[in-house]
Backbone atoms as SQL, in Angstrom:
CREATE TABLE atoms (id INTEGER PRIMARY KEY, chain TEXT, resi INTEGER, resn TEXT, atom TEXT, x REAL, y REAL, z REAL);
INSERT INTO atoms VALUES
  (1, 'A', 1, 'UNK', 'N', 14.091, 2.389, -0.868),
  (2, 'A', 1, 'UNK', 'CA', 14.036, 3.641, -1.581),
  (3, 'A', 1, 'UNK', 'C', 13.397, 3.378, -2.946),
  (4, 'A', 2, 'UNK', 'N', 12.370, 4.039, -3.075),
  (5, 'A', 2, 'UNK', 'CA', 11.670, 3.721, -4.541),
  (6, 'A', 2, 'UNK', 'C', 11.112, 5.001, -4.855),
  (7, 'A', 3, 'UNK', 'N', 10.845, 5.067, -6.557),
  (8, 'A', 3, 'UNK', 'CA', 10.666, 6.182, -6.980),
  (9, 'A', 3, 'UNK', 'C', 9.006, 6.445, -6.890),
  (10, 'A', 4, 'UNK', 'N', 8.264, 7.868, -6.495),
  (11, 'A', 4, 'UNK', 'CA', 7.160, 7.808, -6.428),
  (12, 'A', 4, 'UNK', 'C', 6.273, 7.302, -7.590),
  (13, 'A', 5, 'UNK', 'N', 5.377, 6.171, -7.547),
  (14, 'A', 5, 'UNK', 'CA', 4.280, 5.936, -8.417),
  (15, 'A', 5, 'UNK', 'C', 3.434, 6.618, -8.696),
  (16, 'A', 6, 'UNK', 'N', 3.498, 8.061, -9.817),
  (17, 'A', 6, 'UNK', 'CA', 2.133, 8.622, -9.764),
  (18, 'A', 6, 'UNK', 'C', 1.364, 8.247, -10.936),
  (19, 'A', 7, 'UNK', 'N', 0.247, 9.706, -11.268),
  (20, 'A', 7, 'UNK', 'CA', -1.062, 9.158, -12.421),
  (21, 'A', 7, 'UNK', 'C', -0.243, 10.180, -13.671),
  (22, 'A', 8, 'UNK', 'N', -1.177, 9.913, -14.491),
  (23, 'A', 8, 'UNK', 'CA', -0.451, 10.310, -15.706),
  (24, 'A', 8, 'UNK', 'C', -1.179, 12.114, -15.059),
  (25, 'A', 9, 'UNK', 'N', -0.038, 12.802, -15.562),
  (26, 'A', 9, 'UNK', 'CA', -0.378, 14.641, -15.610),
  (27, 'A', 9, 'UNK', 'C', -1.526, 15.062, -16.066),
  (28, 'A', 10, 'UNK', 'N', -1.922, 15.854, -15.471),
  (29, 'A', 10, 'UNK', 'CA', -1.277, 16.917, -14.389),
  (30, 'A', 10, 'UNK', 'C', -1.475, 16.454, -13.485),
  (31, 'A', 11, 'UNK', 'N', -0.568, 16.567, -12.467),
  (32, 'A', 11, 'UNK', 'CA', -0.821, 16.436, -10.871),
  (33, 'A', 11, 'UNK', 'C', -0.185, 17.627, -10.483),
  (34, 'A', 12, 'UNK', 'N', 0.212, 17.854, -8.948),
  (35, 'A', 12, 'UNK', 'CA', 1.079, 19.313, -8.320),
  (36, 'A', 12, 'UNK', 'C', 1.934, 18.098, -7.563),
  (37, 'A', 13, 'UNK', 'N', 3.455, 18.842, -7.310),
  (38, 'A', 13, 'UNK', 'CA', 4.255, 18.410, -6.980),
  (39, 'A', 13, 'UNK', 'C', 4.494, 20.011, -5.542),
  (40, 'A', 14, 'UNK', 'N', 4.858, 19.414, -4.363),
  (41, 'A', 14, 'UNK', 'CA', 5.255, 20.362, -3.126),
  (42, 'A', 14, 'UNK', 'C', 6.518, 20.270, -2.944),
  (43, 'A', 15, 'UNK', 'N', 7.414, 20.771, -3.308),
  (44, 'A', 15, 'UNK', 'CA', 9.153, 20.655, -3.338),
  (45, 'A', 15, 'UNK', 'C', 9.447, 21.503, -2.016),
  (46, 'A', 16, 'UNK', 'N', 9.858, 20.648, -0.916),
  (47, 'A', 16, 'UNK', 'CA', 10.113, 21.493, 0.241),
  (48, 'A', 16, 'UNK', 'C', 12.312, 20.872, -0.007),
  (49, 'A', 17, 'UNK', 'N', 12.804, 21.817, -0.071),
  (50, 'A', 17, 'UNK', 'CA', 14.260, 21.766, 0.510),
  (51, 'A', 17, 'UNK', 'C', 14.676, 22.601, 1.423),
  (52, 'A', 18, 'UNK', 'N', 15.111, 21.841, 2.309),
  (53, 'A', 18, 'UNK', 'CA', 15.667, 22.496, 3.321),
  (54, 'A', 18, 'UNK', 'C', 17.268, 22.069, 4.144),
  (55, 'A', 19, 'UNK', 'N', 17.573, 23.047, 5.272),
  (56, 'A', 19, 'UNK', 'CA', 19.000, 22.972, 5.414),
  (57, 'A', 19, 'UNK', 'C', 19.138, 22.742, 7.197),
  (58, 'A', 20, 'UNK', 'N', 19.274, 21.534, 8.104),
  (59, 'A', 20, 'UNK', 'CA', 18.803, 21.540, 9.193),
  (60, 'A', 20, 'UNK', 'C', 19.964, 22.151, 10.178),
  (61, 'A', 21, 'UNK', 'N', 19.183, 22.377, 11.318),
  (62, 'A', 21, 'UNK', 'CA', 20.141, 23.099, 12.279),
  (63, 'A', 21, 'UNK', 'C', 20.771, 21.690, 13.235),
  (64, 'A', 22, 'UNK', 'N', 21.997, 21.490, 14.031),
  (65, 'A', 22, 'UNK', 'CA', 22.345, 20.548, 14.874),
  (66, 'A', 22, 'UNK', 'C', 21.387, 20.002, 15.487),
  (67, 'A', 23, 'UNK', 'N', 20.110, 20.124, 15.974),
  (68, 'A', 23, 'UNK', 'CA', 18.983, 20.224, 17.015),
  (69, 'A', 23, 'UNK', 'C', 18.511, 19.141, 16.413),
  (70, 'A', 24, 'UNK', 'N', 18.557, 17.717, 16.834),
  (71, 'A', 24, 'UNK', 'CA', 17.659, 16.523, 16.210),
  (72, 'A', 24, 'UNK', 'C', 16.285, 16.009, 17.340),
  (73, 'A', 25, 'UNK', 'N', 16.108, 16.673, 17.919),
  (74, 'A', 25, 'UNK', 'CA', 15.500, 16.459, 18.724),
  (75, 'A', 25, 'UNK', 'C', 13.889, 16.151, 18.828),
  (76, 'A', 26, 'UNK', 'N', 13.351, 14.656, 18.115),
  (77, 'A', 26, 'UNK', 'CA', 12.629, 14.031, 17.608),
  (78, 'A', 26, 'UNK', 'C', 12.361, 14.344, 16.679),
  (79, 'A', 27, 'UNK', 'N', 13.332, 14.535, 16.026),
  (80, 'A', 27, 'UNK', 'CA', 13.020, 15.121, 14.388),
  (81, 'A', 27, 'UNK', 'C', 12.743, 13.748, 13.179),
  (82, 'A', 28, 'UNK', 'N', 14.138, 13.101, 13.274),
  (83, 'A', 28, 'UNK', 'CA', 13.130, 11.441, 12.758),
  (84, 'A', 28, 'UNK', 'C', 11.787, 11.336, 12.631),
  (85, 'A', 29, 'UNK', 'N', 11.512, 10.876, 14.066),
  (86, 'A', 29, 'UNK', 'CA', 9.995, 10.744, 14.436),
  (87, 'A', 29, 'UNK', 'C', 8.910, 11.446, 13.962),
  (88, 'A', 30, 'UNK', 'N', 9.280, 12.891, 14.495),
  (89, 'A', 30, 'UNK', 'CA', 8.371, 13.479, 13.872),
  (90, 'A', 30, 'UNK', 'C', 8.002, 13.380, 12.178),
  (91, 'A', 31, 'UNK', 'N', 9.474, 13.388, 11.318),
  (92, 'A', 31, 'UNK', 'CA', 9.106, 12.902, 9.773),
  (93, 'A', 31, 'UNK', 'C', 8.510, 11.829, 9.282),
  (94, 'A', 32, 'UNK', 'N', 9.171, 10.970, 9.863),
  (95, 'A', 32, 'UNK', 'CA', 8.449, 9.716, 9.985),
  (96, 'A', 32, 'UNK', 'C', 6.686, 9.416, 10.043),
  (97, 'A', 33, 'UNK', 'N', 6.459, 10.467, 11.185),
  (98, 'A', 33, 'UNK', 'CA', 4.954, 10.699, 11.429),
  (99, 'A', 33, 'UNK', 'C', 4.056, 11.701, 10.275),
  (100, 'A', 34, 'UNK', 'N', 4.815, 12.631, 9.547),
  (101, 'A', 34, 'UNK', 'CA', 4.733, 13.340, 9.088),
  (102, 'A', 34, 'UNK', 'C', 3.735, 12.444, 7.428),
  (103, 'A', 35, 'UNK', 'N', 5.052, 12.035, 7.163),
  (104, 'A', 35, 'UNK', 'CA', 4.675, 11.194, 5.954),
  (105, 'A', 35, 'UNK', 'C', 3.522, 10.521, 5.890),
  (106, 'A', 36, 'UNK', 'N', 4.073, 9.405, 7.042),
  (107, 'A', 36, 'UNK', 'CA', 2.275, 8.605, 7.236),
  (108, 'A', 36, 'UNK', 'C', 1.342, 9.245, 7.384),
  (109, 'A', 37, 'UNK', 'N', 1.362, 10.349, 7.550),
  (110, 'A', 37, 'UNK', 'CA', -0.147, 11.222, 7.770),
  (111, 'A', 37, 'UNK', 'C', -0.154, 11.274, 6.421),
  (112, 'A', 38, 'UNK', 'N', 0.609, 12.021, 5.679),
  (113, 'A', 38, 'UNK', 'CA', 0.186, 12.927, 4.777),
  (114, 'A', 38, 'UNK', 'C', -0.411, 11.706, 3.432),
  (115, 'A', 39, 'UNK', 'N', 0.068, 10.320, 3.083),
  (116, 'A', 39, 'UNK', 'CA', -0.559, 9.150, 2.875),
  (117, 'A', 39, 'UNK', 'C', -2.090, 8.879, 2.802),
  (118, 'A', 40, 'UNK', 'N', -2.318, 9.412, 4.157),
  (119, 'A', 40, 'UNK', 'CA', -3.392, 9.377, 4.565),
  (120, 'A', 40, 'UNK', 'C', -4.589, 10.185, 3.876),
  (121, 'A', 41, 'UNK', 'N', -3.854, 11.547, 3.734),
  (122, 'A', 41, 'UNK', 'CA', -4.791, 12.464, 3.153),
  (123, 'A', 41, 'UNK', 'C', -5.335, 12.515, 1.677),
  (124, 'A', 42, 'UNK', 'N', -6.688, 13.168, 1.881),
  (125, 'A', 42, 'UNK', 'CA', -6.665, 12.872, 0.336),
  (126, 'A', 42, 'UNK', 'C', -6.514, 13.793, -0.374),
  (127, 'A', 43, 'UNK', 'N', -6.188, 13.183, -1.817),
  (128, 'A', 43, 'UNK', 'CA', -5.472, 13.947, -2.747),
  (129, 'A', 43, 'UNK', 'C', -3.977, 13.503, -3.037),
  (130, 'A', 44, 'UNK', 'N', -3.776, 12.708, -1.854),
  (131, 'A', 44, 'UNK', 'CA', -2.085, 12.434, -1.695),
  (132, 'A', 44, 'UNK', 'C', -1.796, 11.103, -2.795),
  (133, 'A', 45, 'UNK', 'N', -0.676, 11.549, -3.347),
  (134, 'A', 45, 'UNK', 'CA', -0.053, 10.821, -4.377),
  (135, 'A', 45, 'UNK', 'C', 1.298, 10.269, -4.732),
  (136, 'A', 46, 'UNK', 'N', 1.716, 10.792, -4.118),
  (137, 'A', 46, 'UNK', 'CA', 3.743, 10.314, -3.638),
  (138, 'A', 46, 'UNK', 'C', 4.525, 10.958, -2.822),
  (139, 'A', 47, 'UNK', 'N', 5.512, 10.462, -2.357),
  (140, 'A', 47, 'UNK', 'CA', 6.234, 11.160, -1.658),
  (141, 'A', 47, 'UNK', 'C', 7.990, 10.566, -2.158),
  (142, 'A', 48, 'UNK', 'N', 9.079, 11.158, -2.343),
  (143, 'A', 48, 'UNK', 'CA', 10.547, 11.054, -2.520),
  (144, 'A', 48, 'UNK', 'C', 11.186, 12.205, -1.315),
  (145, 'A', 49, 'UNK', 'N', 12.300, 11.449, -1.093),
  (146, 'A', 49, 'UNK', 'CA', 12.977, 12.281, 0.178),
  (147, 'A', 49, 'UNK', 'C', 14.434, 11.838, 0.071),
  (148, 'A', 50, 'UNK', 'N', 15.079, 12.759, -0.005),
  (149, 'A', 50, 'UNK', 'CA', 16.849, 12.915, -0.007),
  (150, 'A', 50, 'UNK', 'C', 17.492, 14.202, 0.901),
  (151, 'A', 51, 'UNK', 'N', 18.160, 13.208, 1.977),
  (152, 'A', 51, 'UNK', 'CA', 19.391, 14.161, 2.108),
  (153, 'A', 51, 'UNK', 'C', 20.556, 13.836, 2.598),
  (154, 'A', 52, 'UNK', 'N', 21.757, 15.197, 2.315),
  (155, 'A', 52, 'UNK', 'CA', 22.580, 15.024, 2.616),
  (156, 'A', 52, 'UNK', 'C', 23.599, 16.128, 2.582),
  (157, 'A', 53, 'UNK', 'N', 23.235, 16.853, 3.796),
  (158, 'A', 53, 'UNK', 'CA', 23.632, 18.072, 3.889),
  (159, 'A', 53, 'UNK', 'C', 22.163, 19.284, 3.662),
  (160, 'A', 54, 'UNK', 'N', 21.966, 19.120, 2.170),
  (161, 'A', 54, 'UNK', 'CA', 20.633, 19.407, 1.588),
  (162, 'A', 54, 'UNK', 'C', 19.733, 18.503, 1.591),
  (163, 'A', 55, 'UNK', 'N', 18.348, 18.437, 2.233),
  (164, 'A', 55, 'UNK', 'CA', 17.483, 18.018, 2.036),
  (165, 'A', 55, 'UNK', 'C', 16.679, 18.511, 1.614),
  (166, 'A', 56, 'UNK', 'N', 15.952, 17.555, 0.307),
  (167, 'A', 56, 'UNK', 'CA', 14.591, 17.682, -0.707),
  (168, 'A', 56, 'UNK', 'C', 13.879, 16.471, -0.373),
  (169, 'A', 57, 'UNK', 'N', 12.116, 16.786, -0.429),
  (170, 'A', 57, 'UNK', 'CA', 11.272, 16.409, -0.060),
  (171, 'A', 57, 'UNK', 'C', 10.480, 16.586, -0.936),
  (172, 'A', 58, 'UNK', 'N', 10.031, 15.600, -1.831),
  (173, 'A', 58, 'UNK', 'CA', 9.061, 16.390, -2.894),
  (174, 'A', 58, 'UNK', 'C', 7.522, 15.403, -2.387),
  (175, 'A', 59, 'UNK', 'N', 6.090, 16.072, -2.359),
  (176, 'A', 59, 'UNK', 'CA', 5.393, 15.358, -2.380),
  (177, 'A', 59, 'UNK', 'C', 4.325, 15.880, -3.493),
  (178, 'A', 60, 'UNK', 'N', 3.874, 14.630, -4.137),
  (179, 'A', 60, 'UNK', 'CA', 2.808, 14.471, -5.164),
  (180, 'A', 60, 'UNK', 'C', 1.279, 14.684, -4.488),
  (181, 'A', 61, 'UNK', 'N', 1.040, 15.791, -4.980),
  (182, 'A', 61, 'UNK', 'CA', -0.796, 16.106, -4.788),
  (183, 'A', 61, 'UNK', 'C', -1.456, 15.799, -5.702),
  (184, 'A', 62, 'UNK', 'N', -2.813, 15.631, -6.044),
  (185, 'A', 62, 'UNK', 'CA', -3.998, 15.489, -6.879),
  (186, 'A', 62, 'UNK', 'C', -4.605, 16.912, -7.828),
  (187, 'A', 63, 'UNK', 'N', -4.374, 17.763, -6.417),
  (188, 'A', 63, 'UNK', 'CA', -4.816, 19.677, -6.934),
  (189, 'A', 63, 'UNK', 'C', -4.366, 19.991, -5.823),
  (190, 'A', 64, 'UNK', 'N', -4.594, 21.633, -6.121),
  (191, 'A', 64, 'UNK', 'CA', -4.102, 22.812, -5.744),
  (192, 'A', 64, 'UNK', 'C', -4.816, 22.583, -3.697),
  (193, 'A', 65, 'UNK', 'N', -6.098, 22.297, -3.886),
  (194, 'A', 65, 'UNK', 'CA', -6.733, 22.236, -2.674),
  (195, 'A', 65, 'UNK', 'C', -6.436, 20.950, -1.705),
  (196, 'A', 66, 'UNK', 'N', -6.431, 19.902, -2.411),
  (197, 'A', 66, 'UNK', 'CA', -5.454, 18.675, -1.334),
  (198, 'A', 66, 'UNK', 'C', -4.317, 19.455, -0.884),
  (199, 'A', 67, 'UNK', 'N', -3.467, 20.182, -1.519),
  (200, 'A', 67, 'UNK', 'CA', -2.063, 20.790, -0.854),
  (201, 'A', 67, 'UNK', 'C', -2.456, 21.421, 0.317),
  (202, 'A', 68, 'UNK', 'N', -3.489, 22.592, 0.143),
  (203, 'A', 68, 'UNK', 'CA', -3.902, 23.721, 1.265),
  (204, 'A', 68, 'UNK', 'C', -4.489, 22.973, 2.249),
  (205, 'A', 69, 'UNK', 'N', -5.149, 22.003, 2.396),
  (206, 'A', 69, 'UNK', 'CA', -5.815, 20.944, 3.387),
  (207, 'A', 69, 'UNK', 'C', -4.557, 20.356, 3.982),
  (208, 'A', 70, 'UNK', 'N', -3.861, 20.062, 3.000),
  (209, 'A', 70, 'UNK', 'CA', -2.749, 19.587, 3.870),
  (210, 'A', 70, 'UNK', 'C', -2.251, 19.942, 4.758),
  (211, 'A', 71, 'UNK', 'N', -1.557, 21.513, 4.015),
  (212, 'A', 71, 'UNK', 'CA', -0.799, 22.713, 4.801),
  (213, 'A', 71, 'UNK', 'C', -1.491, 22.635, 6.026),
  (214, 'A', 72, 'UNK', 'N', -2.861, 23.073, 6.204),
  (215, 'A', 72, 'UNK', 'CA', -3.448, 23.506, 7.195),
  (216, 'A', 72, 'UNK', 'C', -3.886, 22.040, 8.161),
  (217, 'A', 73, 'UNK', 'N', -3.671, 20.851, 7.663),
  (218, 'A', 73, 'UNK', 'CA', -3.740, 19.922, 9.340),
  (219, 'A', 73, 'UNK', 'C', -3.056, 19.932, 10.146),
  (220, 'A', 74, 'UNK', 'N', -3.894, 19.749, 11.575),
  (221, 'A', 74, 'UNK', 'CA', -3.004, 20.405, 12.817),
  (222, 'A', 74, 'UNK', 'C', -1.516, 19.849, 13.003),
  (223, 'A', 75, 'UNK', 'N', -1.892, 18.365, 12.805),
  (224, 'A', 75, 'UNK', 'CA', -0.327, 18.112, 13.648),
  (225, 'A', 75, 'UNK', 'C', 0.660, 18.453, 12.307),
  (226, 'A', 76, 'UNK', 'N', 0.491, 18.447, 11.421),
  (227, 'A', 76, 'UNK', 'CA', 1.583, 19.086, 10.171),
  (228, 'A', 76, 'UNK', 'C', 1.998, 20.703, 10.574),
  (229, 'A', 77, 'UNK', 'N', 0.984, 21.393, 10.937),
  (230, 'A', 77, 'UNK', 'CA', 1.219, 22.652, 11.138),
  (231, 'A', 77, 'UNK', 'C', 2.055, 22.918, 12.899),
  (232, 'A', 78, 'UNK', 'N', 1.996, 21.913, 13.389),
  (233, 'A', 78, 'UNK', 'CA', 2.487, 21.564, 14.971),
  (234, 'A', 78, 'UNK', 'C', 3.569, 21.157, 14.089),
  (235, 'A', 79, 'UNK', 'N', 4.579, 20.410, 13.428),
  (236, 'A', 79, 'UNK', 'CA', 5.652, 20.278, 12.881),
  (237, 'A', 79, 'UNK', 'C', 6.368, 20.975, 12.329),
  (238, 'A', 80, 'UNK', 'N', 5.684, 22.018, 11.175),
  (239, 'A', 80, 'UNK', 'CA', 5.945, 23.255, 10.568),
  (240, 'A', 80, 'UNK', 'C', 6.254, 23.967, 11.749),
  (241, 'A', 81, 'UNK', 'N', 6.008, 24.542, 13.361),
  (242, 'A', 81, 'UNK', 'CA', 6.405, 25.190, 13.909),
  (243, 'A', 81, 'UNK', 'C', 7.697, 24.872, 14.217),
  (244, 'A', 82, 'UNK', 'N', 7.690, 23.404, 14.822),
  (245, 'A', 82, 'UNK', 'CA', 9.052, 22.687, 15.572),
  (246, 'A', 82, 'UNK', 'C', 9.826, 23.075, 14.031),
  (247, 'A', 83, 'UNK', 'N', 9.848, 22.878, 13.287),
  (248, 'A', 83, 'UNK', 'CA', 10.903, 23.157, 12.202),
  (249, 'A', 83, 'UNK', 'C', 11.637, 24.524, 12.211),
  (250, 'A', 84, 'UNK', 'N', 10.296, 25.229, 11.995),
  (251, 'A', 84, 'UNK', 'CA', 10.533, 26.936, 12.186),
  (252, 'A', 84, 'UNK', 'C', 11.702, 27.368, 13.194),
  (253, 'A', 85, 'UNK', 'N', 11.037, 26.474, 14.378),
  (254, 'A', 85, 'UNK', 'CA', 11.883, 27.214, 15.534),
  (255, 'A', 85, 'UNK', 'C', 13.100, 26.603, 16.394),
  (256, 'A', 86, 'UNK', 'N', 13.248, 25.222, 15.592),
  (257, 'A', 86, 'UNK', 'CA', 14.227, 23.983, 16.459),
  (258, 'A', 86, 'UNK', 'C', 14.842, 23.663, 15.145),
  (259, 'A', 87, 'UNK', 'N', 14.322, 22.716, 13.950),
  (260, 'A', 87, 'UNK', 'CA', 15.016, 22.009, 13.090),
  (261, 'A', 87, 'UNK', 'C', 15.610, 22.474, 11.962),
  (262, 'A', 88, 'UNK', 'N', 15.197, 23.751, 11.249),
  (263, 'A', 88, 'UNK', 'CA', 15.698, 23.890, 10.011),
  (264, 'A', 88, 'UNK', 'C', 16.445, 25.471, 10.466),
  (265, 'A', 89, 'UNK', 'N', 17.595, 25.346, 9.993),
  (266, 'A', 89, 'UNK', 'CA', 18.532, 26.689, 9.377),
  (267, 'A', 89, 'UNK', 'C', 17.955, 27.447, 8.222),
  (268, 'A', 90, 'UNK', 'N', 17.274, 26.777, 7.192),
  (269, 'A', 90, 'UNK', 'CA', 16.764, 27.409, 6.441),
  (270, 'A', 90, 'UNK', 'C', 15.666, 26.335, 5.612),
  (271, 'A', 91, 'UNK', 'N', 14.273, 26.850, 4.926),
  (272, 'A', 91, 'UNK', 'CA', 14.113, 26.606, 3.814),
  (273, 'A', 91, 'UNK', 'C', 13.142, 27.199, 3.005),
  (274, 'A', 92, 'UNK', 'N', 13.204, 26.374, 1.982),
  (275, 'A', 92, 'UNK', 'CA', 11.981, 26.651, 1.005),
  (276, 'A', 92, 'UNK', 'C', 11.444, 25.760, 0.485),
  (277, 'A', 93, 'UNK', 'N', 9.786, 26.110, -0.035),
  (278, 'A', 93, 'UNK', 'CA', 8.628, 25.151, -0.291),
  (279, 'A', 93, 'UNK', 'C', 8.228, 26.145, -1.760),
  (280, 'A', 94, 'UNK', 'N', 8.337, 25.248, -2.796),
  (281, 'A', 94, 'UNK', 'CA', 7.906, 25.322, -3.662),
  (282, 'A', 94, 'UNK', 'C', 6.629, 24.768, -4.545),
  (283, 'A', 95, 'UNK', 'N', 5.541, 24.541, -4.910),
  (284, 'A', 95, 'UNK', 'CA', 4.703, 23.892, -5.527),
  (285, 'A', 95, 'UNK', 'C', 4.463, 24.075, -6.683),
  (286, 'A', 96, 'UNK', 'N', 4.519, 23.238, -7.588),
  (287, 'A', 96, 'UNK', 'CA', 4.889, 23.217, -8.963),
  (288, 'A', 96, 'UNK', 'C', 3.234, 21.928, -9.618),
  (289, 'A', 97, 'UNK', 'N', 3.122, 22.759, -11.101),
  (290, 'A', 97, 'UNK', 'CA', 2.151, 21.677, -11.635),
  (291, 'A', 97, 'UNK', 'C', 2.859, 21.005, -12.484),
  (292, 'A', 98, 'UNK', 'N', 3.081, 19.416, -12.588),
  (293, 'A', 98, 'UNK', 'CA', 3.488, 18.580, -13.341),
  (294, 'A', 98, 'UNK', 'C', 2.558, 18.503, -14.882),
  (295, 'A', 99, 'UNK', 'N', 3.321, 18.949, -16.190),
  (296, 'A', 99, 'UNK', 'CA', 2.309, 18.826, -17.084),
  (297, 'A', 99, 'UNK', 'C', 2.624, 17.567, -17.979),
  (298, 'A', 100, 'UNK', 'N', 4.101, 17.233, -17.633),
  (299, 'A', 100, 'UNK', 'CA', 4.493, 15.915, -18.525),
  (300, 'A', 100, 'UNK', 'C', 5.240, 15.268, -17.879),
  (301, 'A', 101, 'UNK', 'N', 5.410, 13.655, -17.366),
  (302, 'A', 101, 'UNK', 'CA', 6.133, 13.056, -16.710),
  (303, 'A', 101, 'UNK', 'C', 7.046, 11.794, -17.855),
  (304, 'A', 102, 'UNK', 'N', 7.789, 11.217, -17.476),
  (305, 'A', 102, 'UNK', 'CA', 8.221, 10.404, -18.461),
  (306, 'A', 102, 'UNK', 'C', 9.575, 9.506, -17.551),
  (307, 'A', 103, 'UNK', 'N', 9.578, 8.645, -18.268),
  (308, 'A', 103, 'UNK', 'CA', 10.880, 7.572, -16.683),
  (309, 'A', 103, 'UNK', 'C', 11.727, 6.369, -17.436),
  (310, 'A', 104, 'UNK', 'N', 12.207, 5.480, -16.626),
  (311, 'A', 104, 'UNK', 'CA', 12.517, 4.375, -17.213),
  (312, 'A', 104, 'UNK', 'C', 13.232, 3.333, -16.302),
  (313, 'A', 105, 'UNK', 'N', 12.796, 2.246, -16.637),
  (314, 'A', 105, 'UNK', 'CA', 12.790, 1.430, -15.203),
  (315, 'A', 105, 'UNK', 'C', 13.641, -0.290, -15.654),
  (316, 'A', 106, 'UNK', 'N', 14.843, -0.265, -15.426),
  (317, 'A', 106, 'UNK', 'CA', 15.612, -1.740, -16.180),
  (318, 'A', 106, 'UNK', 'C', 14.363, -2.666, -15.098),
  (319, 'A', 107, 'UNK', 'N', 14.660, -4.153, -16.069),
  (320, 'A', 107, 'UNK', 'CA', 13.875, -4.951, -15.328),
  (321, 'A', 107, 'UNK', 'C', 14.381, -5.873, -14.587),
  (322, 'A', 108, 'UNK', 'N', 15.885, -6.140, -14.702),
  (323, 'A', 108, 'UNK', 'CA', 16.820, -6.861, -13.662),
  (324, 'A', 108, 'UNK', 'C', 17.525, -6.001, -13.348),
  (325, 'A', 109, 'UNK', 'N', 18.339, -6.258, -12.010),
  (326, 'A', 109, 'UNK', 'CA', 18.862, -5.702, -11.657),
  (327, 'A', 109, 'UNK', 'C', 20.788, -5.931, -12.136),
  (328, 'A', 110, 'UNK', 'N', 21.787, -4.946, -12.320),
  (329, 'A', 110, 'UNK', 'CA', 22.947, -5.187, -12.497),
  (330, 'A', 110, 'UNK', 'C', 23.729, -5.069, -11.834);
């Protein structure tokens, strides 16, 4: 688990949280697959993922148009359905522009 490495601001951040239904039914996998694609694409810049109960998913874009390229590749949009209609109870996708980032990182561990 590590925190995403991005560039200094602005970048866009895609905040998907969501709330899943019992139905796991290659749902792993499919995230799993999900990610490595989206890696792939360009424009792509991080990814962080938590859940527990609630799941948040935030991924780091470049601009506004890496996101919509994203949105729109097939097998992401073949996932977005299975979600729609098998995995999630509920959610929401937010996209946000990062204008100032700031962190802090010990250098041993305690």
């Amino acid at each position: 688990m590590s925190i995403a490495a991005t560039p200094e601001p602005p970048y866009y951040a895609v905040i998907f949280s969501s709330v899943r239904t019992k139905i796991n039914d290659s749902y792993s996998e499919t995230a799993q697959k999900m990610e490595e694609l989206a890696k792939k694409q360009p424009g792509f810049l991080g990814i962080e993922s938590a859940r527990d109960g609630l799941g948040i998913t935030v991924s780091y874009w470049r601009d506004l148009e890496s996101i919509r390229n994203w949105k729109m590749q097939l097998d992401h949009e073949k996932a977005q359905e299975m979600g729609r209609d098998i995995w999630y109870q509920s959610y929401k996708t937010r996209i946000a522009k990062v204008e100032r980032d700031y962190g802090f990182e010990r250098e041993t561990d305690i």
